[in-house]
Each structure stands twice: as structure tokens, then as C-alpha cells.
C-alpha positions as CSV (number, residue, x, y, z in Angstrom):
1,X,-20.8,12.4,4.3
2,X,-24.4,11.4,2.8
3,X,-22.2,10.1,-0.3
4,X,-20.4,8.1,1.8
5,X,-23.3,6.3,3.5
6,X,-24.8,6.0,0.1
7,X,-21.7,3.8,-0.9
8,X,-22.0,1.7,2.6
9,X,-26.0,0.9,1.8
10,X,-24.8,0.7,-2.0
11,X,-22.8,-2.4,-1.3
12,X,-24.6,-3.9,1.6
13,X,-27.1,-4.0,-1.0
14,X,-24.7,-5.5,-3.2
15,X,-22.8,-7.9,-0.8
16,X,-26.6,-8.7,0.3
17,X,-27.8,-10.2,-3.2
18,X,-25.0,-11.5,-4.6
19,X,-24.3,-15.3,-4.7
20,X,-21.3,-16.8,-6.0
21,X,-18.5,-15.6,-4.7
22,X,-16.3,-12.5,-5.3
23,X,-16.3,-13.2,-9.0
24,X,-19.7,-12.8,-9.4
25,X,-20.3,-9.0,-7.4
26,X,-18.1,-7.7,-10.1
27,X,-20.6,-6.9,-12.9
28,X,-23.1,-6.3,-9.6
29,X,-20.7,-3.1,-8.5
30,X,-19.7,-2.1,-11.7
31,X,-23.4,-1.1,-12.7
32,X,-23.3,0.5,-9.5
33,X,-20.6,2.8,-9.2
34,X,-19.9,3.4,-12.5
35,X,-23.0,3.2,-14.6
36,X,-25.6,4.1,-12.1
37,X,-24.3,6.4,-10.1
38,X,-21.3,7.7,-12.2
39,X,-18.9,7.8,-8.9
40,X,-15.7,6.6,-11.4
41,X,-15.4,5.8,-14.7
42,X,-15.2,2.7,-16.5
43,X,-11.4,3.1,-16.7
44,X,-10.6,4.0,-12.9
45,X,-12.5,0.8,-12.2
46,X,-10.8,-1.3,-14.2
47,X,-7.3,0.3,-13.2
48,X,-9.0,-0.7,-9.3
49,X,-10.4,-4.3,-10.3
50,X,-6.5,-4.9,-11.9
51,X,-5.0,-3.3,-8.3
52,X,-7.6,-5.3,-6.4
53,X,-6.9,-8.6,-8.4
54,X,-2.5,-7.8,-7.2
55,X,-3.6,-8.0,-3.4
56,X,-4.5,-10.9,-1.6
57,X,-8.0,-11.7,0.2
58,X,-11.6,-11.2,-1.7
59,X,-11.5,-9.9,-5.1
60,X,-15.2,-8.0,-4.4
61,X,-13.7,-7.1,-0.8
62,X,-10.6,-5.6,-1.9
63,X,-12.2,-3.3,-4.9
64,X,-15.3,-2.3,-2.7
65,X,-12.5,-1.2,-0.3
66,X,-10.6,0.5,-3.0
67,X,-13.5,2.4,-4.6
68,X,-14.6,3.3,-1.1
69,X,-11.3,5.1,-0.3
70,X,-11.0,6.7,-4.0
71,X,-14.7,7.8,-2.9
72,X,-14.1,9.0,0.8
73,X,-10.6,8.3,2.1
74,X,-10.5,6.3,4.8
75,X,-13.8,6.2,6.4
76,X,-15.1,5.8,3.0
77,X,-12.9,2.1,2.8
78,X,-14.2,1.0,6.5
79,X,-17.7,1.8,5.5
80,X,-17.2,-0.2,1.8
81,X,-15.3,-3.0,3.3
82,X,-18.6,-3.5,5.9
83,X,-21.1,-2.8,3.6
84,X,-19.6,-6.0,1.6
85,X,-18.9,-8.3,4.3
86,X,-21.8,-7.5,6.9
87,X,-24.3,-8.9,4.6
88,X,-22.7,-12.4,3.3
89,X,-21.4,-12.5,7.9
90,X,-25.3,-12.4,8.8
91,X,-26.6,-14.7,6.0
92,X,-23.8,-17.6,6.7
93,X,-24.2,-17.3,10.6
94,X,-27.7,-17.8,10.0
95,X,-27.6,-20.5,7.5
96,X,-25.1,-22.2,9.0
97,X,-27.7,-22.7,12.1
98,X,-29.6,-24.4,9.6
99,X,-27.8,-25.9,7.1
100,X,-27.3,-29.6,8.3
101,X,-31.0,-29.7,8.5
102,X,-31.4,-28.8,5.4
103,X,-29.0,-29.3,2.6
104,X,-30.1,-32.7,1.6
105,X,-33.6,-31.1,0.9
106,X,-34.4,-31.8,-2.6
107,X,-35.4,-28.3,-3.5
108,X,-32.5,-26.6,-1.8
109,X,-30.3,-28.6,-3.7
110,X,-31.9,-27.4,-6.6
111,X,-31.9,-23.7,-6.0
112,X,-28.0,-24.5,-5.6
113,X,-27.7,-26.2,-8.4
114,X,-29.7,-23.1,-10.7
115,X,-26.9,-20.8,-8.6
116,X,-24.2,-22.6,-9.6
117,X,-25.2,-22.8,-13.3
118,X,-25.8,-18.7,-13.5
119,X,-22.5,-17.7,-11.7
120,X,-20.4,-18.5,-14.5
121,X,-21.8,-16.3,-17.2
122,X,-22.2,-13.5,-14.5
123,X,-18.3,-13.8,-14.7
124,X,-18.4,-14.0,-18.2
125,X,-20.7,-10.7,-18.2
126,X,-17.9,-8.6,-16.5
127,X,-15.2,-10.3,-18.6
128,X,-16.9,-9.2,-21.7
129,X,-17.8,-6.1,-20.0
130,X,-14.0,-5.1,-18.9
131,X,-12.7,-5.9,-22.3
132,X,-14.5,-3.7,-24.0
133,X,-12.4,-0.8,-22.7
134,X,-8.8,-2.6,-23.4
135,X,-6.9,-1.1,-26.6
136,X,-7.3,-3.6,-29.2
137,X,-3.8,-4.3,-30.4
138,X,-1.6,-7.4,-31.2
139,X,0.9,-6.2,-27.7
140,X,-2.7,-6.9,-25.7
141,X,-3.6,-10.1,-27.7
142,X,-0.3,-11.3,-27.4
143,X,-0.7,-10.8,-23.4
144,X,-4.2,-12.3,-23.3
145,X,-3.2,-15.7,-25.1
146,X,0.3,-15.9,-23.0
147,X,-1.7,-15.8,-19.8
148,X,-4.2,-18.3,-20.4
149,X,-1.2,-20.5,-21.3
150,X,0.0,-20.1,-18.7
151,X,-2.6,-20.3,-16.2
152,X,-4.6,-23.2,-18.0
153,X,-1.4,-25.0,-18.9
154,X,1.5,-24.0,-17.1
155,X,-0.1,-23.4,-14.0
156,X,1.3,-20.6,-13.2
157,X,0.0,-18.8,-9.9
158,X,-1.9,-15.8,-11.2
159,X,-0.1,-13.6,-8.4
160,X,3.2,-14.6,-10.8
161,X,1.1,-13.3,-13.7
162,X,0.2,-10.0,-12.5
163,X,3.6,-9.0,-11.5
164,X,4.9,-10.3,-14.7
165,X,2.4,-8.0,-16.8
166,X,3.1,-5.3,-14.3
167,X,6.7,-5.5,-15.2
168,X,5.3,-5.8,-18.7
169,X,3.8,-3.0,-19.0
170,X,6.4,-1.2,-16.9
171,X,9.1,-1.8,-19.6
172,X,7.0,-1.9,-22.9
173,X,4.2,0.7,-22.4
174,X,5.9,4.0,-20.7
175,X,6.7,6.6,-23.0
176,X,9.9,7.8,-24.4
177,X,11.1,10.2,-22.6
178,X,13.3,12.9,-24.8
């Protein structure tokens, strides 16, 4: 049970002093639960981040919520789930009292503007990050280069592309079976 509160303060923390969006928890969480505290491994999380990505709503909602059931069933989700949301649903309510008054403040638009400029490579951490634990092979390259095609160009719905790859990988990576 104290494991399980641990994981709710864990990503209150998280969902608390992250800004940017889902996107941008990732790196955040995976420090968290797998480097610092060892609760899964690098591969369970991606295997989560990849179920979580399939689902719709939050990216960082739906793999706290994930990672809080693998870690304590069902209480363990609810107590996930709230420790990322509570945080982000007290700070907007508050700032949204505020916020008329000041979001043409100079200096407020400039801490935005330094926000917006780090998200991006907080993404590009857990990108680089997630990679490193995908076989390098030409099947995976192959994959890689056909979805940025077509995401960036087709404009394909990523929901398309992760039930594509999952039929993908359903046909061309089980093992032969004697």
C-alpha cells in the first residue's frame, strides 16, 4: 500500500512540474519509474508508452494509468490517473482566475515563450531515449521512414498507423511455430 501512495505523490509531483503538454511528462515519468525507482523496466515502459499511444485521451494520462495498474491493480490506476490530473486541474482553475489579467504582461509572455522553446527537445529527449532500446534492423528502419511518410506527407491519422504496425508486427514478427 505505501508503494502505491508513493506512485500517487510520484506523479502528482510529476503532473505538478511538468509544462507542455503530455508529450513532454514522458522523459519526466520515465526517469521516475524506471530509472529512479526501478518499478518496470525500460522495455515494459515502452511496451506501455506504445499501448498508451493506441488509446485515445492524454498520452501522460493514459501511461501514468497503465503503469499505475501494472504497479497496483486497480487502485493503483485511480491513484495514477489523480496524481497526473489533480495537479495540472488546480493550477488551470487557478490561472484561469487570472489569466485575462495577465497574459498580455510582457514578462509572462516571455516565460511562455522560454516554455515553448524547451518543450520540443524534452520530446526529442524521450524520442532519443525510447529508441535506444528498439532492435536496430532494416524491418524497423523500414517502419520508421514509412510512418513519417505518412504522417508528414500523407496525413495519415496516427490511430491508422498504430493499428497498421500492430498488424505489422502481428504478421511479420511472431515466430514460426513447428
Amino acid at each position: 500500500m505505501r508503494k502505491i501512495f508513493s506512485m500517487f505523490w510520484t506523479f502528482f509531483k510529476i503532473g505538478a512540474f511538468t509544462f507542455g503538454g503530455g508529450y513532454a511528462m514522458i522523459p519526466l515519468i520515465q526517469a521516475e519509474v524506471v530509472d529512479n525507482r526501478g518499478w518496470i523496466d525500460k522495455d515494459e515502459f515502452l511496451d506501455i508508452l506504445v499501448i498508451s499511444q493506441s488509446f485515445p485521451g492524454a498520452l501522460a494520462v493514459n501511461t501514468s494509468t497503465f503503469i499505475g495498474y501494472k504497479i497496483g491493480g486497480m487502485l493503483g490506476a485511480v491513484l495514477a490517473l489523480l496524481g497526473t490530473v489533480l495537479p495540472s486541474f488546480f493550477i488551470i482553475l487557478f490561472i484561469a482566475s487570472f489569466f485575462v489579467q495577465f497574459r498580455s504582461n510582457y514578462y509572462v509572455d516571455l516565460v511562455f515563450k522560454g516554455i515553448a522553446a524547451a518543450v520540443p527537445m524534452l520530446v526529442l529527449i524521450a524520442v532519443v531515449s525510447l529508441s535506444k532500446s528498439i532492435k536496430k534492423d532494416y524491418t524497423n528502419l523500414i517502419i520508421i521512414v514509412v510512418t513519417i511518410l505518412c504522417i508528414e506527407v500523407f496525413k495519415f491519422h496516427p490511430v491508422l498507423i498504430i493499428i497498421l504496425s500492430g498488424i505489422y508486427g502481428c504478421l511479420f514478427f511472431r515466430k514460426k511455430v513447428e
